[in-house]
N, C-alpha and C positions, 0 to 999 in steps of 0.2 A: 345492500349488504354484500360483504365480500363474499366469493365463490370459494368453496376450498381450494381450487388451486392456485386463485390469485393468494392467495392465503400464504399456500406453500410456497411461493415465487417470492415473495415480500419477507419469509422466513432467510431464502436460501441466497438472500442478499446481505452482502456484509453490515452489521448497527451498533452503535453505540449507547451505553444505558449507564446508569448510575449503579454504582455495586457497593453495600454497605455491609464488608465482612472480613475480618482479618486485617484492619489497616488498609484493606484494599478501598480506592473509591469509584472509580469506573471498571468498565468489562465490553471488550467488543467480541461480537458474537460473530460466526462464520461458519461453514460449511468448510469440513476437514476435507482431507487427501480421501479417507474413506467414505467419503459421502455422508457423514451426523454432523450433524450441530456440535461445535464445539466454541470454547470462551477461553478469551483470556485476559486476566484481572491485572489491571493497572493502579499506581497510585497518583499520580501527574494526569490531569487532562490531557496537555500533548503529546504526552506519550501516546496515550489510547489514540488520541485523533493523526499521527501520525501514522500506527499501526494499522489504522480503519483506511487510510488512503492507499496506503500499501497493498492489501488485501482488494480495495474496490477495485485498481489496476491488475491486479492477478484474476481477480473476476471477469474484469471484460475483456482484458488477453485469453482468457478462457472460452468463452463466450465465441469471443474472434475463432482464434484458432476449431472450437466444434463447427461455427457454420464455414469454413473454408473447405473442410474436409466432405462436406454434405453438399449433392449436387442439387440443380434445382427440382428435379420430380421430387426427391425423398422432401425438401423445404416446403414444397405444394400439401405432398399426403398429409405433413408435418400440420401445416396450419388449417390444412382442411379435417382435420382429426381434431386439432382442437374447438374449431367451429361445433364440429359433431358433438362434443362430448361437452361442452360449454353449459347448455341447459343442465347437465348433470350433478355437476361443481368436480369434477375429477379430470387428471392432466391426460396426456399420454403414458407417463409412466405408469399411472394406475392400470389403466388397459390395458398395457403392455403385461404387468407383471397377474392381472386376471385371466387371461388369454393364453400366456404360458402353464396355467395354472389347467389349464382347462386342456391344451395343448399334452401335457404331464401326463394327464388321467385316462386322455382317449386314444393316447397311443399305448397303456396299458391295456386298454378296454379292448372290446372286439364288440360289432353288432348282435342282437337280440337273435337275430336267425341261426348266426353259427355258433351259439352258445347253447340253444336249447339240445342238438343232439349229445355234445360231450355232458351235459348234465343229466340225462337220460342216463350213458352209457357206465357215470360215477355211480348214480343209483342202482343199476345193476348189481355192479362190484359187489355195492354195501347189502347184496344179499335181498335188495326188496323184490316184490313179486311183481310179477307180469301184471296184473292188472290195476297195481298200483303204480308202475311207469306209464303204462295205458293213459290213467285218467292225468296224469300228470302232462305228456304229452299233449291228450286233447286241447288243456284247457292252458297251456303256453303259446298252442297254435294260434290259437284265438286269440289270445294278446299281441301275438306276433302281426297280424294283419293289420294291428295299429302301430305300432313300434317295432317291426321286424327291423327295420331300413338304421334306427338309429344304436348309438353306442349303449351298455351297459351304464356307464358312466352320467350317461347325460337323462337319466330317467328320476324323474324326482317325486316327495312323495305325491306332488297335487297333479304331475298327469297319473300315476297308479289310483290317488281318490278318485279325478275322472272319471279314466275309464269302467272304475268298477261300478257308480253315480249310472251311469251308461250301459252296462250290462242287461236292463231291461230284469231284472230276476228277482226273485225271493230273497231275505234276508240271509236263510242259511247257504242256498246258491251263491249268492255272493262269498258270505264267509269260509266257502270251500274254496272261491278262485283265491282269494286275501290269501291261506293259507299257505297255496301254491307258487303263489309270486312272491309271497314272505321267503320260502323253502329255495325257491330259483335264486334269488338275488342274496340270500344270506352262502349259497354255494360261491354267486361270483363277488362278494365280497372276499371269502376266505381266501381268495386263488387272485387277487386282485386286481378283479374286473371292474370293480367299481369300489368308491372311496366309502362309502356306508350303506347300510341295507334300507333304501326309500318306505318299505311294508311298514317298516318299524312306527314308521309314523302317522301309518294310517288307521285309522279305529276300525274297530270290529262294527258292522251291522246288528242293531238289536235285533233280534229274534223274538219275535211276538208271541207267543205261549197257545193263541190257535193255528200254528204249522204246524200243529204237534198231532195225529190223528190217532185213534185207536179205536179199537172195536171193543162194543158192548158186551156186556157177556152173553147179553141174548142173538147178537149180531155175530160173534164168534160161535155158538152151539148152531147158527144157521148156517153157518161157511162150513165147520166140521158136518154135518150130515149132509152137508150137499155134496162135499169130497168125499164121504164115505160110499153115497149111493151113485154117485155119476158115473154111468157110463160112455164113451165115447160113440159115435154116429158115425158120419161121412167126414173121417180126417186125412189129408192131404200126408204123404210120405213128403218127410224132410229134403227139402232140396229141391222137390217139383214145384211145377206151374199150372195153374187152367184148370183140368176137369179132372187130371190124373191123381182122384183120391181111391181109398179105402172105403169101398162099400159096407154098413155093417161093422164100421172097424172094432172089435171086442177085448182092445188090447189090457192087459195088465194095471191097473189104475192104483198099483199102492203108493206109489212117486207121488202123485199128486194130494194126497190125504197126510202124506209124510212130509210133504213142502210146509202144510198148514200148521200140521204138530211141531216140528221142527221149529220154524220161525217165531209160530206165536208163543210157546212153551217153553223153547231155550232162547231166544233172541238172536240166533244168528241170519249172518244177513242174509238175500236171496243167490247173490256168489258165491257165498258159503256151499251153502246146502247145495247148489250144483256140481258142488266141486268132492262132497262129503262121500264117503263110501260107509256101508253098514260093521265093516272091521272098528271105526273109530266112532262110532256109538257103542258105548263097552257097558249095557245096562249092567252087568254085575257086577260093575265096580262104580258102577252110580254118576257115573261122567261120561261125556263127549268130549273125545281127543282131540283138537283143530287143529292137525298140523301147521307150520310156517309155510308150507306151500299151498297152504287153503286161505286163511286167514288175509284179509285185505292190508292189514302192516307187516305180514309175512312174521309173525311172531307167535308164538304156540301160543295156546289158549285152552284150557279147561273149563267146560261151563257139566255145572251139577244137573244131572236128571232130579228135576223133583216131581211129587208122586203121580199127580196129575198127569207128566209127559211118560212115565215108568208105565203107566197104564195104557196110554193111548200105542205107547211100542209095542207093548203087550199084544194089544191089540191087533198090530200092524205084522205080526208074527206068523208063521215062522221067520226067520233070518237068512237073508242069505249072503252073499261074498260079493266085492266090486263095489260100485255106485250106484246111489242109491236110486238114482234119476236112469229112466229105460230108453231106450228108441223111440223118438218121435216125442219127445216129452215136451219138447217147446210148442212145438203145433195144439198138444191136448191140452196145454196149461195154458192156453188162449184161450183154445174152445169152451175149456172151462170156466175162466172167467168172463167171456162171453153170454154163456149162457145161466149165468148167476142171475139170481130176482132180487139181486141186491147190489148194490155198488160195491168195487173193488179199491180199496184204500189203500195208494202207493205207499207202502214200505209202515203201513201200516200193523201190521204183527210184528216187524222188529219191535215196534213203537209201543204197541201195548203190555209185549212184554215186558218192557224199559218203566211202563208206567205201572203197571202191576204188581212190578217187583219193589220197586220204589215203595208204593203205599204198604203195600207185606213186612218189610223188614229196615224199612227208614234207614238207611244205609249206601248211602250216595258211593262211596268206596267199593261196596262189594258189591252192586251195582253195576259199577264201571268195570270190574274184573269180570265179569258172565258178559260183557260187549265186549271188551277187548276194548275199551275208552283208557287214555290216557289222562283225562282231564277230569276228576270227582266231580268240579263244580260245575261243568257243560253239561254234568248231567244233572246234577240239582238243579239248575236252573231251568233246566226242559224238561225235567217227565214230576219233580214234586205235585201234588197234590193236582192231578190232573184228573185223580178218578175218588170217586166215593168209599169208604170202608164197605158198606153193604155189597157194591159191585165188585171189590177187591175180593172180598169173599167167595161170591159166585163165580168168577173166575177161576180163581183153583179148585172151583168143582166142577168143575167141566168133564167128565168122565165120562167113558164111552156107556158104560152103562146108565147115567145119566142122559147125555145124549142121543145117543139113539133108542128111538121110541121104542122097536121090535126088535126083539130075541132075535129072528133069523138075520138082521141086518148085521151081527156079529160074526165074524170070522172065527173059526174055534179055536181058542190059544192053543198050542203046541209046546212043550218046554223046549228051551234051546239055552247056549250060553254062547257068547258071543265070541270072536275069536281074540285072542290077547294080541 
């Protein structure tokens, strides 16, 4: 079987054929001045075959004159390119005009290392927040250690499935970096780093419906009285080393009963609430304010106190100014989850809230507005029917006066009103 580029050689040679069309009866066929296929129709056979001789001698005066002009190394590469490429069925020109193609793109391109900071610094601009360039950053780096070295251009989408195949992680871990190298490459497409964006083509990881953890409501009333009555021991001042702790330390422990109610009642994340001050918990207007400088998409967010969390503030009252997390709060919120008689479930209270809320009011939509989710159906697909109506219940009865057993373990409410 012919190769295609004997194919195209055997084309680009002058021929003669029968032609039945207009009074015409022959046609010889040839390679124009602009390099196509071009015909031309005769009625006489000698014509044509006269024409066809003419043309064959213009062809190998052709022929001639390109290899006089070509010394012998480029004739070597010449024939030793076709050797190479022979198994292929494509000529030199093919390569040639693949090569410039590729040649085109990567001289617009720039490598993977020196594009990851000016995408950073566009994300700034656009107003996002620090610790969403943060994780963004991380998790470019780490693609970078495989693909630092190479162009924008040259990344396609089966090394992106690879590497991420390779990742070693969870589903949703993965579909966090997908996200992020979607987000990078759709930047250096725009700016034309690269000729299309590789993510596009890569699928999402399913998400298996047990990474989704949440506490029980009997498991949640044990976490709330264990924050309410914990006090801290021998905790280490921030920043030290060794043996230099706080003897006795007695310090202030409403932070940490406020992390609980917070997260598991309103659903905000754990950077959230580090970042949250007691001015933008506005119980008398029945909402927490998330500013864009808290918020992990840097986008204001309003999540409703409902009655359940209105009580446990209550509780957590009087009010005061600033944020809500004290001195030394990282060291206790260890110790505390250290000395839990029960397991501490990562990112678990976002989670229950997400699934609690869901069964409450079947509303994937307003759901995703109390997260700050951009995507309804990321969230129907992860927290639907994840918990029971019965435990859906007991859940928003979690009230302080339900949970804690004795009267003195209450703090006495105080009236206050929060500042605007």
């Amino acid at each position: 079987m012919d190769t295609f580029s004997q194919k195209r050689r055997r084309k680009a040679k002058p021929s003669l054929g029968p032609y039945n069309e207009g009074g015409y009866k022959w046609a010889v066929y040839f390679v124009g001045d602009d390099g196509k296929r071009a015909r031309r129709k005769f009625i006489q056979k000698n014509e044509a075959s006269a024409f066809l001789a003419d043309k064959e001698v213009e062809t190998e005066n052709l022929g001639t004159r390109i290899s006089s002009t070509l010394d012998d190394e480029v004739k070597r590469d010449a024939f030793a390119a076709v050797e190479m490429l022979k198994q292929y069925g494509v000529s030199i020109l093919d390569a040639a005009n693949h090569y410039r193609g590729h040649l085109t793109a990567t001289s617009k391109s720039a490598h993977i290392n020196g594009l990851i900071e000016p995408f950073e610094e566009s994300k700034r601009a656009d107003g996002k927040a620090d610790r969403y360039v943060y994780d963004l950053r991380n998790r470019l780096q780490l693609f970078a250690r495989t693909f630092g070295e190479r162009y924008a251009s040259e990344i396609a989408p089966k090394d992106v499935q690879e590497w991420l195949a390779g990742l070693n992680v969870g589903s949703l871990t993965r579909n966090h970096y997908r996200r992020v190298l979607g987000t990078f490459f759709g930047w250096c497409w725009r700016l034309g780093y690269c000729s299309e964006n590789p993510v596009l083509m890569v699928s999402r990881a399913k998400q298996l419906p047990g990474q989704i953890t949440v506490y029980t409501p009997k498991e949640m009333a044990s976490l709330l009285r264990s924050a309410a009555k914990w006090k801290p021991g021998r905790i280490k001042r921030e920043g030290t080393r060794g043996r230099n702790s706080l003897p006795n330390f007695d310090h202030e422990t409403t932070d940490i009963l406020a992390n609980i109610v917070l997260c598991g009642f309103a659903g905000l994340r754990q950077s959230e609430f580090e970042r949250l001050t007691w001015e933008q918990v506005k119980i008398d207007r029945g909402m927490i304010d998330l500013s864009a400088t808290i918020t992990k998409t840097a986008a204001r967010r309003l999540v409703k106190i409902r009655p359940v969390l209105q009580q446990w503030l209550q509780h957590l009252g009087p009010f005061r100014s600033g944020r809500i997390i004290q001195t030394n709060y990282s060291n206790r919120m260890t110790a505390f989850r250290r000395q839990l008689k029960m397991p501490w479930k990562h990112n678990a209270l976002r989670h229950s809230f997400a699934s609690y809320l869901m069964e409450d009011i079947q509303n994937p939509g307003e759901v995703s507005l109390q997260l700050g989710h951009s995507d309804a159906g990321v969230v129907f697909a992860h927290y639907r029917a994840l918990v029971a109506p019965e435990d859906n219940k007991a859940f928003w009865a979690l009230t302080p006066d339900k949970v804690l057993k004795e009267k003195a373990d209450l703090v006495p409410f105080q009236s206050h009103k929060l500042a605007s």
